[in-house]
N, C-alpha and C positions, 0 to 999 in steps of 0.2 A: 617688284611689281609682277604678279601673274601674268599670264600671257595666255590666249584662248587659243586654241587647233582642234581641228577637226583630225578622227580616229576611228576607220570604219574598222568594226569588230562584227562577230557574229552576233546575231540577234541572240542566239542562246545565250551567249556568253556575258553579254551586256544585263541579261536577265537576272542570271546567277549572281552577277555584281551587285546589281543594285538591292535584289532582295537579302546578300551578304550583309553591303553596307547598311540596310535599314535595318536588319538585326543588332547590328552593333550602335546603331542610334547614329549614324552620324553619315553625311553626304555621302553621293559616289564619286566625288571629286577627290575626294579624302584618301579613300582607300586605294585610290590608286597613283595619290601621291608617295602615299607608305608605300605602296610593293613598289615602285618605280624607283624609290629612294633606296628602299633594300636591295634590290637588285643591280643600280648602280655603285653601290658598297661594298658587294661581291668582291672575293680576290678569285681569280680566273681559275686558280683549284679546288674554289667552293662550289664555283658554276657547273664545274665540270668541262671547261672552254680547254682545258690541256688540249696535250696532243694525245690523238686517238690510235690506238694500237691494231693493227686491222688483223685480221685473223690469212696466215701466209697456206699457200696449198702444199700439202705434203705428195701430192699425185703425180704420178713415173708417166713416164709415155713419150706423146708427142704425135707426127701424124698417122694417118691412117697408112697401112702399107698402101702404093703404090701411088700417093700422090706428090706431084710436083709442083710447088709455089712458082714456077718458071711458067709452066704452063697455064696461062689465063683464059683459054677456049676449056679446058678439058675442068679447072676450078670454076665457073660459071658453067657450064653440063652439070657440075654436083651440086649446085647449088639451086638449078633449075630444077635436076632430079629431086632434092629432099625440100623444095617448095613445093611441088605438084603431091609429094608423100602426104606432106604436112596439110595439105589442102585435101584431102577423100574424106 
């Protein structure tokens, strides 16, 4: 037995549907039965749902000379200092 839900989509999008589905002569109920059925038929390598490889920094460093993580009065001063920069 079907079963009704509501499904808010963009206006555009719903547009594009429906004038899809009418090209092809058939509801928009239809059509989104099919891509909803293909898309739950997917295997997770088709989808592309793997796992994601992120891109790792190759960058040397670290901090700037003379700051100290210890010191929280003088790390809030720099950070005061390059919000006010950031702000002209």
């Amino acid at each position: 037995m079907a079963e009704r839900t509501t499904v808010r989509l963009p206006e555009d999008l719903v547009r594009r549907a429906k004038e899809k589905a009418a090209a092809q002569g058939r509801p928009l109920t239809a059509l989104i039965e099919e891509r909803l059925r293909r898309v739950l038929r997917e295997r997770p390598e088709e989808s592309g749902g793997g796992r994601v490889s992120l891109p790792v920094s190759s960058a040397t460093g670290g901090l700037m000379p003379g700051i100290d993580l210890n010191d929280t009065a003088a790390l809030q001063e720099l950070d005061d200092l390059d919000a006010a920069r950031r702000s002209r």
